[in-house]
C-alpha positions in Angstrom: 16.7 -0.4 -9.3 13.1 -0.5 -8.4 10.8 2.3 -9.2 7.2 2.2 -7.8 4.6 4.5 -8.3 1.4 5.1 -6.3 -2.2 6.1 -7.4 -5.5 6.8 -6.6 -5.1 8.9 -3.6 -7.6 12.4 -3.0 -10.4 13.6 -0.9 -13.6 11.7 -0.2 -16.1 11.8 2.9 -16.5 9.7 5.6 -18.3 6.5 4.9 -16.7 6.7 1.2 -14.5 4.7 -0.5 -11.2 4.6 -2.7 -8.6 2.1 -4.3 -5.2 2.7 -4.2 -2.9 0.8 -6.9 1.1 0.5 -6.7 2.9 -0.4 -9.4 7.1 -1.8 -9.4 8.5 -1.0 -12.4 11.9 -3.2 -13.6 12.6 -6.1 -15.2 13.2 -9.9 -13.6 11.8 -8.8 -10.6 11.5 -11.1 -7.6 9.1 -9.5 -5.2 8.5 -11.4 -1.9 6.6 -8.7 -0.2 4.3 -5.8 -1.0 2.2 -4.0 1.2 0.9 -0.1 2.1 2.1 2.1 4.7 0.5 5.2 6.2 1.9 8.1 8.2 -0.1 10.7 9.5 1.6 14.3 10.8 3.1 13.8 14.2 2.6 9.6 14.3 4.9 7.4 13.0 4.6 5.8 9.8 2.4 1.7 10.3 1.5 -0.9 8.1 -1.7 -0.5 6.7 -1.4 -4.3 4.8 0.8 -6.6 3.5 0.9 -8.9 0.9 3.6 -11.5 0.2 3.9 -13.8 -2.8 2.8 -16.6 -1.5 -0.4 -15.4 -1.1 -0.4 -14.4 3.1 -2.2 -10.9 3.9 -1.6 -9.2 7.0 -3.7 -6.0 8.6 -3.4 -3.5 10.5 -6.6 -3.9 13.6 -7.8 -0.4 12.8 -8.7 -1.5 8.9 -9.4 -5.4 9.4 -13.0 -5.7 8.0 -12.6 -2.6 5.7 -9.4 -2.8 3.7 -8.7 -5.0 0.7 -5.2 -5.7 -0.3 -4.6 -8.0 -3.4 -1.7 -8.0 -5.6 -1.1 -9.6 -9.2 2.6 -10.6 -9.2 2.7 -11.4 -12.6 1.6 -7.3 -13.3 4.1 -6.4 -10.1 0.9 -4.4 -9.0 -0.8 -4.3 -6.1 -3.9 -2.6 -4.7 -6.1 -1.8 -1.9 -9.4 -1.1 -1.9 -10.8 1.1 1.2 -14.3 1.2 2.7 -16.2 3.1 4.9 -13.1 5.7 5.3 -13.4 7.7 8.7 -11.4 10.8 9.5 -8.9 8.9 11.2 -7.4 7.3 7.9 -6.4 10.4 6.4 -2.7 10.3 5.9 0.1 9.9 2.8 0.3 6.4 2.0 3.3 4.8 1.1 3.7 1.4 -1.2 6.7 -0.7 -0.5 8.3 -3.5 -1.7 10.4 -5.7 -0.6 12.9 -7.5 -3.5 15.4 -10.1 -3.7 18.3 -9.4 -5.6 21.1 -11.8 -6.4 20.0 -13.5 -3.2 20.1 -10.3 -1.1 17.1 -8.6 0.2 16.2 -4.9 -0.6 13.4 -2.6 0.2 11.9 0.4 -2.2 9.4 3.1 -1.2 7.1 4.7 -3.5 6.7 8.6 -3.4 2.9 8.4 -1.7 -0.2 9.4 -2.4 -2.6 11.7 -0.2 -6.0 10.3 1.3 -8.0 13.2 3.3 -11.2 12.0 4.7 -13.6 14.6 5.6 -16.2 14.3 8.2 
């Protein structure tokens, strides 16, 4: 099993800025994808950004220009860095991963992490 664990979640104000880090605990893993999910109350959870091994990011339009995603896949960490937060981030955001094992494809969520943007 995969265990990941999110950080660096909390409150800031509009315009500010945070870094969220995600980290997949195991051993051997073969990660193809990571990437950050948000869900606000009463919207379905989206992708936020993606990262897959070889390299390819892909972003939501509401954070293109803002958002950061980068990812060290020898660590089996990846983070995203978040600029000029508005209100209209604020949600729990979730790290997933997406991992092959013995050829078979699984996906693990992480427990998420707050972000509250105040205006």
């Amino acid at each position: 099993q995969v265990q990941l664990v999110e950080s660096g979640g909390g409150l800031v104000q509009a315009g500010g800025s945070l870094r969220l880090s995600c980290a997949a605990s195991g051993s051997s893993l073969s990660i193809i994808v990571m990437g950050w999910y948000r869900q606000a109350p009463g919207k379905q959870r989206e992708l936020v950004a993606a990262s897959t091994s070889g390299g390819t990011t892909d972003y939501a339009d509401s954070v293109k220009g803002r958002f950061t995603i980068s990812r060290d896949n020898a660590k089996n960490t990846v983070d995203l860095q978040m600029n000029s937060l508005n209100p209209e981030d604020t949600a729990v955001y979730y790290c997933k991963a997406t991992v092959v094992i013995e050829l078979r494809p699984y996906t693990f969520w992480g427990q998420g992490t707050q972000v509250t943007v105040s205006s």
